[in-house]
C-alpha positions as CSV (number, residue, x, y, z in Angstrom):
1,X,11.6,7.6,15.1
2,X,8.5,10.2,15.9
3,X,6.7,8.9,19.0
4,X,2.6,9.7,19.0
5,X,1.0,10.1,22.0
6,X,-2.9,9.2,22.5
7,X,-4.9,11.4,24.5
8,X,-5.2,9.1,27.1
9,X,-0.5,9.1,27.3
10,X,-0.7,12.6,27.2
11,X,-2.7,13.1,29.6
12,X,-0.6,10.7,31.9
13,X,2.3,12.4,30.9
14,X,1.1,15.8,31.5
15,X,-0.2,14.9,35.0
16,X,2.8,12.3,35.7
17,X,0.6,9.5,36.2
18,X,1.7,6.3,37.1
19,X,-1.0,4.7,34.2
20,X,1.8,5.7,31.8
21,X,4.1,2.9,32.0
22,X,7.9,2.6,32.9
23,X,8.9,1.2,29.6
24,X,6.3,4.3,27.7
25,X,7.4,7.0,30.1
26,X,11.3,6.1,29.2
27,X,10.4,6.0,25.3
28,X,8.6,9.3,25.6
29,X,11.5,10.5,27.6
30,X,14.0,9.8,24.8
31,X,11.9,10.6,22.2
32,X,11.3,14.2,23.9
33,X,15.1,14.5,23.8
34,X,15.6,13.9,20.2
35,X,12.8,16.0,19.5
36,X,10.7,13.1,18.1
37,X,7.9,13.1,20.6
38,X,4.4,14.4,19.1
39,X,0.6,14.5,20.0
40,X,-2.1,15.2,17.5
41,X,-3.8,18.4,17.8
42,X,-7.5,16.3,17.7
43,X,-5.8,15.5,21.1
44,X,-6.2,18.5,22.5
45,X,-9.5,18.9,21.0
46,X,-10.3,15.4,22.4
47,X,-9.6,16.9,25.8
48,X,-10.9,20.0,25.3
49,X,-14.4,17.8,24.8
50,X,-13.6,15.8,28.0
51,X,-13.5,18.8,30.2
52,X,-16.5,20.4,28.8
53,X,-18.5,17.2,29.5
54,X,-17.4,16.7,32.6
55,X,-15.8,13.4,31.9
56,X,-12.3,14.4,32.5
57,X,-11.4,17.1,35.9
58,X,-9.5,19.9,34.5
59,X,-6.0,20.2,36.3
60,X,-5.1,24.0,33.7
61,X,-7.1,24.7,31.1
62,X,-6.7,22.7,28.0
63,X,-4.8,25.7,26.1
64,X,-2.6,25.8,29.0
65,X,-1.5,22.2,28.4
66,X,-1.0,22.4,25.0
67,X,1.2,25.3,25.4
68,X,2.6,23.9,28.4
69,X,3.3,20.4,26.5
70,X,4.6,22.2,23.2
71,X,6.8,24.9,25.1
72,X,8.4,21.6,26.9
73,X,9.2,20.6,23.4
74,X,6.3,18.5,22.3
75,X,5.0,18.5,18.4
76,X,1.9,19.1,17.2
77,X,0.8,16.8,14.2
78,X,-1.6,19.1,12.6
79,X,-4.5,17.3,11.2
80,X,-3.9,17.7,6.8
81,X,-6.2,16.5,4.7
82,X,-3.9,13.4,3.7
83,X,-5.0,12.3,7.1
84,X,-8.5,13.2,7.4
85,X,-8.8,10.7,4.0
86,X,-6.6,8.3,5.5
87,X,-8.6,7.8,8.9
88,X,-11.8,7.8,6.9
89,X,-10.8,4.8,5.1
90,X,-8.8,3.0,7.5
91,X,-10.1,-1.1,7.8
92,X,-11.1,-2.1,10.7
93,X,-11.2,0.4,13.1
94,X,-13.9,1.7,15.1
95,X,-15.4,4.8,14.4
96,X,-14.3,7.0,16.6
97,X,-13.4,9.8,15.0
98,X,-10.5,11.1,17.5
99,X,-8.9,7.7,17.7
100,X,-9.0,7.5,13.3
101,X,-7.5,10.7,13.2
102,X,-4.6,9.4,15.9
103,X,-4.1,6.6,14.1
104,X,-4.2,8.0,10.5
105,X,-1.3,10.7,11.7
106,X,0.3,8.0,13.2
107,X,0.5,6.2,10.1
108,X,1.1,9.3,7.4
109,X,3.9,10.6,10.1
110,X,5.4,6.9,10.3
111,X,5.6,7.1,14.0
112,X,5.2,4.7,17.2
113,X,1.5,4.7,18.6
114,X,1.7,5.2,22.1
115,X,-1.3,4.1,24.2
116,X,-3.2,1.4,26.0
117,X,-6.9,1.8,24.1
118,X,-7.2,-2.4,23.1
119,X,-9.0,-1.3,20.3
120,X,-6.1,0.5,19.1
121,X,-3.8,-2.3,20.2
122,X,-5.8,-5.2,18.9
123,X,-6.0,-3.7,15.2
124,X,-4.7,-5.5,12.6
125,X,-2.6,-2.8,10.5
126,X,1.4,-2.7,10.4
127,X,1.5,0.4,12.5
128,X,3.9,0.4,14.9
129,X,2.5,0.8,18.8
130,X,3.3,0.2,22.4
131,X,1.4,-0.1,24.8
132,X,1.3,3.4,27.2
133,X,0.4,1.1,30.0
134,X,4.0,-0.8,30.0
């Protein structure tokens, strides 16, 4: 089972924060060790954003964490157009872009949705998550 990451996880897990729950830290944990743990590359984009607006302090540079993060064994889920469709027509979702394109490569790549956005964990589609906060 492929384990997604949400900005907001990867960014915990990068930084060891204690937002990222026990129960979320242990699945990405295992899932790093069966080489199943992933992140979107709109993530790193998403953070890229963050930085630049000041909204998020800068611990590297954000091409320094995504080497750092896929030299530690993370995957990058590569954003196809089979996803770019799918998150453009996903049902009740908000429209932020970042969080349809999660979502939709969460969906395509049948993987667990890591992350605590209620929006995210409130939607009503099969997708699989758990919340990053527990």
């Amino acid at each position: 089972m492929t384990v997604l990451l949400d900005t907001h996880a990867v960014i915990w897990l990068a930084t060891d924060s204690a937002s990222l729950g026990k129960r979320s830290r242990a699945l990405a944990s295992e899932a790093l060790a069966a080489d199943r743990l992933a992140v979107a590359s709109i993530s790193f984009w998403e953070v890229a954003m963050l930085i630049a607006k000041g909204r998020l302090q800068a611990l590297m540079p954000p091409a320094d964490l995504r080497a750092r993060l896929l030299d530690a064994g993370v995957n990058e889920i590569a954003l196809t157009g089979e996803i770019a469709v799918l998150a453009a027509g996903l049902d009740g979702l908000p429209g932020d872009p970042a969080d349809r394109f999660i979502a939709a490569s969460a969906i395509v790549h049948r993987a667990t949705l890591v992350t605590a956005d209620e929006r995210l964990l409130g939607w009503k589609h099969v997708l699989k998550r758990q919340n990053a906060a527990k």
